[in-house]
C-alpha angles and dihedrals in degrees: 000000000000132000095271098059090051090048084054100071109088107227106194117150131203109253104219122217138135120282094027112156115234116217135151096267095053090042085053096052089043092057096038101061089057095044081049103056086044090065097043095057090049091059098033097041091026149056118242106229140079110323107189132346118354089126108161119217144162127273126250120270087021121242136139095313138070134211120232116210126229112271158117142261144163124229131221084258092055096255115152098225108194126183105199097190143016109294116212105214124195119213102237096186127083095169111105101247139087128299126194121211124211154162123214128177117273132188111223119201115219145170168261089120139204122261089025091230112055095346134134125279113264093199146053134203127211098223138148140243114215102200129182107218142174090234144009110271124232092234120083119291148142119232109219100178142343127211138199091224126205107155097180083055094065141266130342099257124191106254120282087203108028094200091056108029109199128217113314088004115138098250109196094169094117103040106119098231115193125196115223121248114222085168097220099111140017088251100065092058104137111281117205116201119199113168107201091033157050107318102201111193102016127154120233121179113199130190115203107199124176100221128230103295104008130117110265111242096025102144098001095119097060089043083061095042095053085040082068095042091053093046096040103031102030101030090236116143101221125190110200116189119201132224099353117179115227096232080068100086100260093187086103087075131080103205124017106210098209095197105202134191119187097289084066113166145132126207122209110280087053086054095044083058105049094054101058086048102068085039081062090053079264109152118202125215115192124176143189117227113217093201098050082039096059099043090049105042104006116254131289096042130140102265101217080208094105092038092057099056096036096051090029107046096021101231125146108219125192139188122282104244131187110296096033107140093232085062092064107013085123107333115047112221123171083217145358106294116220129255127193087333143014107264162144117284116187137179147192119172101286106008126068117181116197132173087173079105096235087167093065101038079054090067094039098279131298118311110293089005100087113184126229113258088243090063104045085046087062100039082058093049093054096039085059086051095047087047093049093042084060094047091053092047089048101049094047088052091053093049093053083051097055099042092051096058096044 
């Protein structure tokens, strides 16, 4: 919020003394400056977006309608916007675009009137308008989904992949989202979500593990190095726990970093583990180091890293093309930038598998190799993404959780 805005809100006050005379437009003054000052501290002390609640899902069973939860938000003009109870909300639009679904603060006049029959309304509530439109208006407003609407196509279904929502899948990537502050720990600090975007203040929580057979600390230094960048550069407070064994429960983590040399394997404990962890949301980054590789098994060899997770934990992983969240989730990229080395870099949903050695270029390339600044630049940049990608996994995950069990 700038100056101007500030400037904006009228702060007039009653002066109080005997024999003033009360009518509506000194009632009204009197009532405005507090209400003022109320939405001022909500923009100065607090974030505009969705508090708390306001998910939009489909209805069940799904057709061309959604349900919006109970909730509460600020707009951009300080208004407190709450939704008491489930709102049933019915798709207008039959044409094949997108169609943006939002709430915005409404005044509702209400009785009782004077005089009682044919009067003016003597209250006002503070209610909303949710509203489908073609575009996002100029006047304040709070964007709650978006969908790629095709209603001769079908029903309006939940995501199937939350960060890439299909045609007449419920897309919730640009809602401002805004954690609550109760100011009693270091943990409860405001939080502002905003998928598709900087997440300043975030909590991520990273596991570094030396895989069976790998040389404990490969890698390690430039952990610790993109651990600063994320904290100093992006305001994330980031908990990086060394050298974790996989039999710890390692659930508490959003992302595991499997740091591998060339002796590269997992048993089946190890195997047992990962897999409840990205059953957890959990995303798992392992990586090949091309230094410890080559003093171990000489260059140029096979790495049995990809092998292991895909035999061992049965995913299918792909290359990251253009348009792959992880490509633009804070730093845009047309591709996957190298790191060390030039590389493969592959995904599933919660495992990436890299041998670009993104470990080493994070701490300025391998001994006697130094990198370009160019290149390390870009190894941090899609390390943030990577970082961010697991937060987001990890956090849908959570909420599923906690809505299932509610």
């Amino acid at each position: 919020m700038n100056l101007k805005d500030i400037f904006a809100f009228p702060f007039k006050r009653v002066n109080p003394f005997p024999g003033l005379a009360i009518d509506a437009d000194t009632w009204r003054d009197a009532h405005d400056y507090s209400r003022n000052q109320q939405r001022l501290h909500n923009l100065l002390f607090h974030e505009v977006g969705i508090i708390e609640g306001l998910e939009v899902t489909a209805n069940d069973p799904p057709d061309l309608s959604v349900n919006i939860n109970p909730g509460f938000a600020i707009d951009a003009e300080g208004n407190t916007i709450i939704v008491p109870a489930v709102y049933h909300y019915q798709i207008q639009n039959r044409d094949k675009e997108t169609i943006y679904l939002i709430i915005q603060f409404r005044e509702i006049l209400e009785g009782p009137y004077q005089p009682p029959e044919g009067g003016q309304p003597t209250r006002i509530i503070d209610g909303y308008r949710i509203q489908e439109r073609d575009d996002l208006p100029d006047e304040p407003h709070l964007e709650l989904a978006r969908i790629d609407l095709d209603a001769a196509a079908g029903v309006i279904t939940d995501a199937a992949d939350k960060l890439q929502p299909a045609k007449n899948e419920i897309g919730l990537n640009f809602r401002k989202e805004v954690k609550k502050t109760s100011g009693r720990s270091s943990d409860e600090r405001t939080t502002v979500i905003v998928p598709g975007d900087f997440n300043p203040g975030k909590k991520v929580v990273i596991g570094y593990v030396a895989a069976n057979g790998s040389r404990e600390g490969v890698h390690l230094h430039g952990l610790r190095n993109l651990a600063r960048e994320l904290e100093l550069l992006y305001n994330w407070e980031v908990e990086l726990e060394e050298n974790v064994a996989l039999n710890t429960g390692i659930e508490r983590f959003s992302l595991v970093y499997l740091t591998g040399s060339r002796n590269f394997s997992l048993n089946d404990e190890e195997r047992s583990a990962l897999r409840g962890f990205m059953k957890s949301g959990g995303v798992i980054v392992a990586e090949d180091c091309s230094e410890a590789g080559k003093q171990e098994n000489g260059a140029g060899k096979h790495s049995p890293v990809h092998d292991e997770l895909v035999e061992k934990l049965k995913v299918k992983m792909k290359p990251v093309r253009q348009g792959d969240p992880l490509l633009s989730s804070i730093n845009v990229f047309s591709g996957i930038p190298r790191g060390a080395r030039e590389g493969v870099f592959l995904k599933a949903d919660y495992v990436i598998y890299s041998d670009n050695d993104y470990g080493c270029a994070w701490q300025g390339g391998c001994k006697g190799d130094p990198l370009s600044r160019d290149v390390i630049r870009g190894a941090f940049e899609i390390g943030a993404n990577i970082i961010d990608y697991a937060y987001r996994m990890k956090t849908s995950v959570r909420k599923q959780t906690i809505a299932a069990t509610d």
